[in-house]
N, CA, C and O atoms as a GROMACS GRO file, in nm:
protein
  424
    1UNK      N    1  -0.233  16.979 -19.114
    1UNK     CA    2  -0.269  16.857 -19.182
    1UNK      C    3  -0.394  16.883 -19.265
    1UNK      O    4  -0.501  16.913 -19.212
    2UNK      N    5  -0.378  16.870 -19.394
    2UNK     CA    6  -0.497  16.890 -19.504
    2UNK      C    7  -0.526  16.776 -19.552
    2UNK      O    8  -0.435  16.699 -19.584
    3UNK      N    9  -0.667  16.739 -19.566
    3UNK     CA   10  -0.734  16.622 -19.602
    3UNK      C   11  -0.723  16.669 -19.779
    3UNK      O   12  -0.807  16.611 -19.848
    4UNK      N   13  -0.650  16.744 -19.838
    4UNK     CA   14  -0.651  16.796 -19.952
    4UNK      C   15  -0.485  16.746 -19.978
    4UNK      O   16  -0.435  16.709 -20.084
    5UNK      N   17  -0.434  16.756 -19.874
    5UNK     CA   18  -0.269  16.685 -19.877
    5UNK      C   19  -0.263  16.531 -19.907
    5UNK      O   20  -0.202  16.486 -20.004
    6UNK      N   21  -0.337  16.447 -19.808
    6UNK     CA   22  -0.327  16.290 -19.802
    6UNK      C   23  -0.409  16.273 -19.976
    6UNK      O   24  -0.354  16.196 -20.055
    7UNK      N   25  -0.498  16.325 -20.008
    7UNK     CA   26  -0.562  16.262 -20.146
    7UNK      C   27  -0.427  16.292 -20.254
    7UNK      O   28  -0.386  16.209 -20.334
    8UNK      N   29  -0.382  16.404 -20.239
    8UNK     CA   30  -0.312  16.424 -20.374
    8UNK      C   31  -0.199  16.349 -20.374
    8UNK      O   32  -0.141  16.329 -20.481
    9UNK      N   33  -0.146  16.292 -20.250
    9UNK     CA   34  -0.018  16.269 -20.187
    9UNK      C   35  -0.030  16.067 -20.214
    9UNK      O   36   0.070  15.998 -20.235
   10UNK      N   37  -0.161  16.015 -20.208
   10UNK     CA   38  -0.216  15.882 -20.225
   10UNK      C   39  -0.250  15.906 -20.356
   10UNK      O   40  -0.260  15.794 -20.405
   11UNK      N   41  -0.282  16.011 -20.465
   11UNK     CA   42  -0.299  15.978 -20.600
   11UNK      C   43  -0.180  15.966 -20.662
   11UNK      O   44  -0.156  15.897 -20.761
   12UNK      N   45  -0.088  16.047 -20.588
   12UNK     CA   46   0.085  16.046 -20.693
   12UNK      C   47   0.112  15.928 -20.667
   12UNK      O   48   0.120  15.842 -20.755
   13UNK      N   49   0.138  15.900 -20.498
   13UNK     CA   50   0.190  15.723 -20.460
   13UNK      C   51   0.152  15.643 -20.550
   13UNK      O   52   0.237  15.587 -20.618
   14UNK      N   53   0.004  15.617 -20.573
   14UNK     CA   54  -0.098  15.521 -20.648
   14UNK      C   55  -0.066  15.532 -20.802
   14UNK      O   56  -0.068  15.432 -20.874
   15UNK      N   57  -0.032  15.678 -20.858
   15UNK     CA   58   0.015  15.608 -21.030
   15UNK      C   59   0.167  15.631 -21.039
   15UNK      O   60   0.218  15.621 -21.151
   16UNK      N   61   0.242  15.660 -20.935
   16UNK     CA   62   0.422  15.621 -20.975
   16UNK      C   63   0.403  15.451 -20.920
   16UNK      O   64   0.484  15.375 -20.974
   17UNK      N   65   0.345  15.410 -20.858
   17UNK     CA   66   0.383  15.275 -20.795
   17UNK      C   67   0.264  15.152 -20.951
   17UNK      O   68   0.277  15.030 -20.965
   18UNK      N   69   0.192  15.219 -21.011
   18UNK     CA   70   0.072  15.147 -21.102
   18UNK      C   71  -0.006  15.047 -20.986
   18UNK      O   72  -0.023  14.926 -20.997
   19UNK      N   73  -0.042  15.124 -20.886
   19UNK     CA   74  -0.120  15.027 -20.813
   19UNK      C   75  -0.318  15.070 -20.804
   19UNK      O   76  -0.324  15.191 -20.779
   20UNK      N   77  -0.411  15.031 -20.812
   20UNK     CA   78  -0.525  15.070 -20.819
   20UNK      C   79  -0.571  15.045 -20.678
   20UNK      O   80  -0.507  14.986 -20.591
   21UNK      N   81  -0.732  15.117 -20.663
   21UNK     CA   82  -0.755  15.148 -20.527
   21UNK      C   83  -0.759  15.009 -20.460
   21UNK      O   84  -0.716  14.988 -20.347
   22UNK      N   85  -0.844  14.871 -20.579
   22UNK     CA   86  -0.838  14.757 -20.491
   22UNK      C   87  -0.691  14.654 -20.424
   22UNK      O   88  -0.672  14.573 -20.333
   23UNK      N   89  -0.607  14.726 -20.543
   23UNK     CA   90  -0.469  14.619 -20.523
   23UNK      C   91  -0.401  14.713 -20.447
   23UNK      O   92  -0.282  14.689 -20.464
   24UNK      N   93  -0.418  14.827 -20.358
   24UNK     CA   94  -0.402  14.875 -20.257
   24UNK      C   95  -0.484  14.817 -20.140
   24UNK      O   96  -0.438  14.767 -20.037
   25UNK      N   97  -0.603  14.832 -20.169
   25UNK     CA   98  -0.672  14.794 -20.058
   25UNK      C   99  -0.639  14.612 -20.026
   25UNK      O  100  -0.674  14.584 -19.912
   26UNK      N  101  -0.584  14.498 -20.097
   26UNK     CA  102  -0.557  14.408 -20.093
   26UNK      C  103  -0.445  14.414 -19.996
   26UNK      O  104  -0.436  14.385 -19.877
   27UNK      N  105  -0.357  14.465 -20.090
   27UNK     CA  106  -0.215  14.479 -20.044
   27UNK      C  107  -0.165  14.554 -19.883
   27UNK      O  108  -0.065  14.529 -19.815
   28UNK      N  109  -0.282  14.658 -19.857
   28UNK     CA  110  -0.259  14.702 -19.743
   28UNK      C  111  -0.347  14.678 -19.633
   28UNK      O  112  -0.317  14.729 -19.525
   29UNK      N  113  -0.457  14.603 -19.641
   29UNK     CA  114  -0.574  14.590 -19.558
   29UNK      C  115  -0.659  14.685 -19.538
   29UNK      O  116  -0.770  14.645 -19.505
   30UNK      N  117  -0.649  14.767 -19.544
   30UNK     CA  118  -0.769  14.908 -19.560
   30UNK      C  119  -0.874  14.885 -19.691
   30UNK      O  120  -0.859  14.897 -19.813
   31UNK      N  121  -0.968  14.851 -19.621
   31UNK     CA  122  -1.112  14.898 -19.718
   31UNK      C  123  -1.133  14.979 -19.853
   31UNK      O  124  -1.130  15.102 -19.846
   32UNK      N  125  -1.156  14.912 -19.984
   32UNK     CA  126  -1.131  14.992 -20.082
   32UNK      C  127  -1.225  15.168 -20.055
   32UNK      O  128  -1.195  15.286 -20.071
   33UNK      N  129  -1.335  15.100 -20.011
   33UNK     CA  130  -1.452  15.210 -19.988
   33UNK      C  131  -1.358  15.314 -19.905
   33UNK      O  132  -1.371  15.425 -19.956
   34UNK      N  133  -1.285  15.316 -19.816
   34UNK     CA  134  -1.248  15.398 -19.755
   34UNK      C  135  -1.106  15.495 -19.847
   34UNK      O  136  -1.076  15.615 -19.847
   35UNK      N  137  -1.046  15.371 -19.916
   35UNK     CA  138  -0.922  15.479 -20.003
   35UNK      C  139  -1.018  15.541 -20.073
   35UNK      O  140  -1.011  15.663 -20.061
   36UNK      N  141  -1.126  15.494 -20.159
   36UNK     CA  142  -1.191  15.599 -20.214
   36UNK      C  143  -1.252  15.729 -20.144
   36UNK      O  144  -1.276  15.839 -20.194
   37UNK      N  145  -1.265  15.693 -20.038
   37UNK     CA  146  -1.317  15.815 -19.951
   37UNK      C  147  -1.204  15.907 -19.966
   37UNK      O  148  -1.204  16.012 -20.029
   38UNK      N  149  -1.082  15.842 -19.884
   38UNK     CA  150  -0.984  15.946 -19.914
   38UNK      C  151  -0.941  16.009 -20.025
   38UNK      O  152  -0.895  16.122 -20.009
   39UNK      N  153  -0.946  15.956 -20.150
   39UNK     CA  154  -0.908  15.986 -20.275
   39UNK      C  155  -0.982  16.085 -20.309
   39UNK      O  156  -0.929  16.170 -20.379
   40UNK      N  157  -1.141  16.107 -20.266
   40UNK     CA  158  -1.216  16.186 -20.295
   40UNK      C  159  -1.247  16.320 -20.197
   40UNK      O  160  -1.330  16.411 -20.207
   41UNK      N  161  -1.153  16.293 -20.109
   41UNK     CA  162  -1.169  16.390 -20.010
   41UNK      C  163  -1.320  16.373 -19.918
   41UNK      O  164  -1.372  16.470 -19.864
   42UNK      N  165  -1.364  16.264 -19.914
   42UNK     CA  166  -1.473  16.265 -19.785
   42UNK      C  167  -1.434  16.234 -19.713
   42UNK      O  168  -1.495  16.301 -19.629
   43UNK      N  169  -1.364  16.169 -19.654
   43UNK     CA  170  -1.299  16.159 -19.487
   43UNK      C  171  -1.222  16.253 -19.474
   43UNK      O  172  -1.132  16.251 -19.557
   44UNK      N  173  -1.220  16.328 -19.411
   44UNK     CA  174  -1.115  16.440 -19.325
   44UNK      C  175  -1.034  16.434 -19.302
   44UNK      O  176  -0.952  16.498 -19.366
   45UNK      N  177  -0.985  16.338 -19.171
   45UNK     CA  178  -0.925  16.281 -19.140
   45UNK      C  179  -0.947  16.130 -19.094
   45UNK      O  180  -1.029  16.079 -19.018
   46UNK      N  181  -0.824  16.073 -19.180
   46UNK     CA  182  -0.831  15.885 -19.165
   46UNK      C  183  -0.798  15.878 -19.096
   46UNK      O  184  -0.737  15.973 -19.047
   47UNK      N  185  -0.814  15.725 -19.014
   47UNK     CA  186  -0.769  15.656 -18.892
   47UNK      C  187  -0.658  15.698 -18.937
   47UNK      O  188  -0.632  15.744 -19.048
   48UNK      N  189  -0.580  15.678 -18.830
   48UNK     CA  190  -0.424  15.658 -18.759
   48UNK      C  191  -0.374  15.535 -18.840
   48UNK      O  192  -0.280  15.542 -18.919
   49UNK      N  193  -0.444  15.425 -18.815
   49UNK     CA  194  -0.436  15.279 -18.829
   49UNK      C  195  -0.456  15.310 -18.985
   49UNK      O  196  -0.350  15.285 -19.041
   50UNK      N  197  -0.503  15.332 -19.030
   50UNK     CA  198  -0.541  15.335 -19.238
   50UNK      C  199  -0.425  15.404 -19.277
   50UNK      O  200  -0.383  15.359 -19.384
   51UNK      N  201  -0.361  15.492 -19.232
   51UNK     CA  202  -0.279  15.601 -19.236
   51UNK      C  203  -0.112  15.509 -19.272
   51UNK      O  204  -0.034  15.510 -19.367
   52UNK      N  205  -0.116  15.439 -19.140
   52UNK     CA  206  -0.006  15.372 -19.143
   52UNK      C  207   0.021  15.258 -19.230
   52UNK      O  208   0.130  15.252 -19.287
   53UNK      N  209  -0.093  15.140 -19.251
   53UNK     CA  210  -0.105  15.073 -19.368
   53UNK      C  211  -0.057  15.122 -19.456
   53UNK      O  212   0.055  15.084 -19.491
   54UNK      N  213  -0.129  15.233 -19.530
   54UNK     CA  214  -0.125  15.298 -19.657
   54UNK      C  215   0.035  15.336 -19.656
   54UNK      O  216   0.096  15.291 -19.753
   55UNK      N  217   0.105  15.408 -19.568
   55UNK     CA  218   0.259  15.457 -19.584
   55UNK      C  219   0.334  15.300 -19.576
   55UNK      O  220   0.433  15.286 -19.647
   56UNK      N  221   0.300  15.210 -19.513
   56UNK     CA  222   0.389  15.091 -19.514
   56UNK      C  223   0.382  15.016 -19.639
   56UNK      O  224   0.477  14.955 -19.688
   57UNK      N  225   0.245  15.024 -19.694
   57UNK     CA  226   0.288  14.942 -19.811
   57UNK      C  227   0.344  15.033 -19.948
   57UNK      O  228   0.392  14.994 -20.055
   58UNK      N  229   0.325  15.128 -19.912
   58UNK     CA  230   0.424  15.265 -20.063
   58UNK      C  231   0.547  15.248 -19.956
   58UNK      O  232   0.634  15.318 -20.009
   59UNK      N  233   0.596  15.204 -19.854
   59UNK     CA  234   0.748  15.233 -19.786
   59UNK      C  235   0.792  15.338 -19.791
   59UNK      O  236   0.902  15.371 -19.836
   60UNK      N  237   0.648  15.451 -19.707
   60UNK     CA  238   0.712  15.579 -19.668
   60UNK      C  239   0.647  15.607 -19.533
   60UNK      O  240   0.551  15.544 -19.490
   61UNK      N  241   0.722  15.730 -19.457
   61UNK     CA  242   0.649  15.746 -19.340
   61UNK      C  243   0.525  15.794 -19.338
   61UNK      O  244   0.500  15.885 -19.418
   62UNK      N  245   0.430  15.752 -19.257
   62UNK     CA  246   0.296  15.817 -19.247
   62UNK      C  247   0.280  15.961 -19.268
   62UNK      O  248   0.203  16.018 -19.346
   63UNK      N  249   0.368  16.009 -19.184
   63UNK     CA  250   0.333  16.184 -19.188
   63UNK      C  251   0.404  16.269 -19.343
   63UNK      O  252   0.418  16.388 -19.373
   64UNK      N  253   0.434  16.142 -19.412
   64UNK     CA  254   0.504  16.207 -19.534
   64UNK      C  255   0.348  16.194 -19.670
   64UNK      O  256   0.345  16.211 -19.792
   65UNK      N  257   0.290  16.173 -19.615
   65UNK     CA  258   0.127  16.122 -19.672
   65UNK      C  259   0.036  16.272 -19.644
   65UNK      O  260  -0.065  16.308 -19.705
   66UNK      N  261   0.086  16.321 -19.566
   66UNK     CA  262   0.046  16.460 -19.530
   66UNK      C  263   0.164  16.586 -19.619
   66UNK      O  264   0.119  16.700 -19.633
   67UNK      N  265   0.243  16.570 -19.649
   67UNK     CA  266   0.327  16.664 -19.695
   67UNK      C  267   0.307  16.695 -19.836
   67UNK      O  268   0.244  16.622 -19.912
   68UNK      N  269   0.379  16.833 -19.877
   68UNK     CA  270   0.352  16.827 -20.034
   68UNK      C  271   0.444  16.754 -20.126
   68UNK      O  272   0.430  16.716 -20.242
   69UNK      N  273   0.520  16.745 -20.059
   69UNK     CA  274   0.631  16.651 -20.126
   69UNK      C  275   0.643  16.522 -20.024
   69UNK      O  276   0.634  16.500 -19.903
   70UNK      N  277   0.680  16.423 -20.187
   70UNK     CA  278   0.673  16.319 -20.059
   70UNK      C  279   0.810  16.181 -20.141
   70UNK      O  280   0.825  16.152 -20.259
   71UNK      N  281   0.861  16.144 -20.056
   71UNK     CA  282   0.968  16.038 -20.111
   71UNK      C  283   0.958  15.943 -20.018
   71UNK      O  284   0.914  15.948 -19.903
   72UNK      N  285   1.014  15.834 -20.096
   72UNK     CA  286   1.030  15.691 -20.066
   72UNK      C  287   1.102  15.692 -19.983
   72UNK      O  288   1.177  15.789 -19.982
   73UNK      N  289   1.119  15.582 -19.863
   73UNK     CA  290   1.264  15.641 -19.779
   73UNK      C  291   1.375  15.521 -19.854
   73UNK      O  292   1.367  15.409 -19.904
   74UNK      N  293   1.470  15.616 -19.828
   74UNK     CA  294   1.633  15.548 -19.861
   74UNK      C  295   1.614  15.405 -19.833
   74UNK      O  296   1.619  15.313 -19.915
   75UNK      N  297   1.583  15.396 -19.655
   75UNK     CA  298   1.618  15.284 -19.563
   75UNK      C  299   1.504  15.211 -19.631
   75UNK      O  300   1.534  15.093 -19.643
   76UNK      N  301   1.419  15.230 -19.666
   76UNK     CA  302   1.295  15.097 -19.697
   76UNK      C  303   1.388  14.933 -19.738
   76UNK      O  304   1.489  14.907 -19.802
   77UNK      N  305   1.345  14.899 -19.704
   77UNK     CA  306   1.369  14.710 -19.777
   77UNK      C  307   1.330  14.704 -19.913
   77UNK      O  308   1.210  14.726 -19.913
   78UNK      N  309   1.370  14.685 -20.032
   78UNK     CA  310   1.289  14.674 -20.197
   78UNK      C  311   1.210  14.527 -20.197
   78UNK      O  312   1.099  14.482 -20.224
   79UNK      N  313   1.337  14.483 -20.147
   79UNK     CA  314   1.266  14.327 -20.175
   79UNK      C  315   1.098  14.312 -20.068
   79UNK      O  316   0.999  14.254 -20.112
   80UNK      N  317   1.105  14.374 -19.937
   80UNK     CA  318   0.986  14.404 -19.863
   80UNK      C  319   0.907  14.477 -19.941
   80UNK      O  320   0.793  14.438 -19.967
   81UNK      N  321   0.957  14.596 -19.990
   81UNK     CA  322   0.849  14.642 -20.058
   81UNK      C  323   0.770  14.606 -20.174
   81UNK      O  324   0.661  14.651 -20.208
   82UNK      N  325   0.850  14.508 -20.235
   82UNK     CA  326   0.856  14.454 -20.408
   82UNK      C  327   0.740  14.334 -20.353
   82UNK      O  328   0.632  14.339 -20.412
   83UNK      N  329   0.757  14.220 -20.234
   83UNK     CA  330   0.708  14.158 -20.215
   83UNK      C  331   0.524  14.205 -20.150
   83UNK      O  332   0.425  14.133 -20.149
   84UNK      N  333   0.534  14.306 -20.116
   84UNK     CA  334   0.406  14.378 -20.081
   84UNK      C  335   0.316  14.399 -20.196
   84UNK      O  336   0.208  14.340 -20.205
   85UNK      N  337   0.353  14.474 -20.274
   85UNK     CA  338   0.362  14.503 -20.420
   85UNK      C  339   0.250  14.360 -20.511
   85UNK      O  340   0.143  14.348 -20.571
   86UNK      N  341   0.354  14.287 -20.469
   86UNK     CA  342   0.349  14.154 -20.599
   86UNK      C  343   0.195  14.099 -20.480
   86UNK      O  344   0.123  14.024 -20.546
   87UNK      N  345   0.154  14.113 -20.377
   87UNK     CA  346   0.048  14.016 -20.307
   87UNK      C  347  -0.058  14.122 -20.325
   87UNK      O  348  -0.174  14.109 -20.286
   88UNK      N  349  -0.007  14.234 -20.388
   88UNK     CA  350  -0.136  14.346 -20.367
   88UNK      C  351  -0.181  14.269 -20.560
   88UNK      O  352  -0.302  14.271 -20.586
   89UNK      N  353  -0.128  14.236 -20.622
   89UNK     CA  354  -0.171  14.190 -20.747
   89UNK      C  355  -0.282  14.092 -20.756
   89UNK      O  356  -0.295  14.027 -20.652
   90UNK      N  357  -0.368  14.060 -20.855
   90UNK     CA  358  -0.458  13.916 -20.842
   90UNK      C  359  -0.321  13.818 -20.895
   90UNK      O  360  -0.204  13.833 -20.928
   91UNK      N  361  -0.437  13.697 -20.876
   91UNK     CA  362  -0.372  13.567 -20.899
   91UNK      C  363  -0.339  13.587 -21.073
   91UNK      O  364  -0.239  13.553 -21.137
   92UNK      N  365  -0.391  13.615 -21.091
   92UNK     CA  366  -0.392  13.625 -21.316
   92UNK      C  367  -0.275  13.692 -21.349
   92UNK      O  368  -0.193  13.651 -21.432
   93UNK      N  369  -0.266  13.810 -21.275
   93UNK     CA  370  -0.187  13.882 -21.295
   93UNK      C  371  -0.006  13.854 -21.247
   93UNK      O  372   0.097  13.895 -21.300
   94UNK      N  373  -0.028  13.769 -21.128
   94UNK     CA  374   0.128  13.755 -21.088
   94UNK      C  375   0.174  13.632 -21.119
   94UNK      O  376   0.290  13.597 -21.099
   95UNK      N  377   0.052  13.532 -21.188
   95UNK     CA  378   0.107  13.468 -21.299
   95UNK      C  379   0.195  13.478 -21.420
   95UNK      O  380   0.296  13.426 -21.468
   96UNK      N  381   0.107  13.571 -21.446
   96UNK     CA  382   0.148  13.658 -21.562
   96UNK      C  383   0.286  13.711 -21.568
   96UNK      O  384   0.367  13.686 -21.656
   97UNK      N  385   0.308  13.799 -21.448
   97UNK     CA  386   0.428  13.840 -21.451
   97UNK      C  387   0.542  13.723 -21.404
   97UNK      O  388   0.654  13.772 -21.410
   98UNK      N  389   0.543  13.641 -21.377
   98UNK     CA  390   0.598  13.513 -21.360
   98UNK      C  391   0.646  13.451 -21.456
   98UNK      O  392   0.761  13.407 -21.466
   99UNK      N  393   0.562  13.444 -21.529
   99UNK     CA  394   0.542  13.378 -21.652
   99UNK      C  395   0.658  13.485 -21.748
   99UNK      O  396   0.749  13.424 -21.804
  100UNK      N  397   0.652  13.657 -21.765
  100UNK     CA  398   0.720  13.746 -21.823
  100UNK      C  399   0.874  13.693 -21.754
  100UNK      O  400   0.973  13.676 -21.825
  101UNK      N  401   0.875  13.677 -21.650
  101UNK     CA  402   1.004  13.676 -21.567
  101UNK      C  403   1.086  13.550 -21.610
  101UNK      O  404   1.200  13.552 -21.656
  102UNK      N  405   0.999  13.424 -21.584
  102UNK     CA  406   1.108  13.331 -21.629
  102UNK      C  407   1.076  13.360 -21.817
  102UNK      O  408   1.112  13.257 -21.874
  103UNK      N  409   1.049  13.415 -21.869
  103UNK     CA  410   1.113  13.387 -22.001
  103UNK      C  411   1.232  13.464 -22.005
  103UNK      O  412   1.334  13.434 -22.067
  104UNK      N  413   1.209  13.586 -21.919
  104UNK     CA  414   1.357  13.642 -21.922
  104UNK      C  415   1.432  13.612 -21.939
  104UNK      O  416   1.501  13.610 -22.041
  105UNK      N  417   1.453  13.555 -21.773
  105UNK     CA  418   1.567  13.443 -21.717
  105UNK      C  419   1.611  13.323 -21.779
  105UNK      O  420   1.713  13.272 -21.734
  106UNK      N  421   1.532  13.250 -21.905
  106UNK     CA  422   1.568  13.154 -21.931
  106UNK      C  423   1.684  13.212 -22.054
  106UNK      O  424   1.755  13.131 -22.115
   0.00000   0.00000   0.00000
């Protein structure tokens, strides 16, 4: 387990998903100060508990946060994950996309 694995492995998650460190840290309950730790490689090793947050709200397994490769799982829920997603956003913003959505739809 490389504390050089979880940063690079949370920077890919963080720009395929367009999520930033705070609308992670919203979205998953972990402390922005601390993803930045990890992002920067000063924590070593993260809680257990930060670990798991962080894989539940990207809807992958924890220990896949450690690997060099890393995928989404099959089984995840979208709509669980989509809905995780949309509460990690501010209020302005999921207006916004609300607002994009029903013009779609209309």
């Amino acid at each position: 387990m490389s504390k050089q694995d979880i940063s690079q492995q949370l920077v890919k998650l963080m720009r395929e998903n367009g999520v930033s460190q705070s609308g992670l840290s919203r979205g998953c309950g972990v402390p922005q100060p601390t993803i930045n730790r990890i992002l920067n490689e000063k924590t070593k090793e993260p809680r257990r508990e930060s670990v798991v947050r962080i894989a539940k709200f990207f809807g992958v397994e924890p220990e896949s946060l450690y690997q060099v490769c890393n995928e989404v799982r099959e089984d995840s829920d979208p709509v669980s994950r989509l809905y995780t997603q949309l509460l990690a956003l501010r209020p302005n913003e999921r207006k916004r996309l609300f607002h994009k959505l029903a013009e779609k739809l209309d």
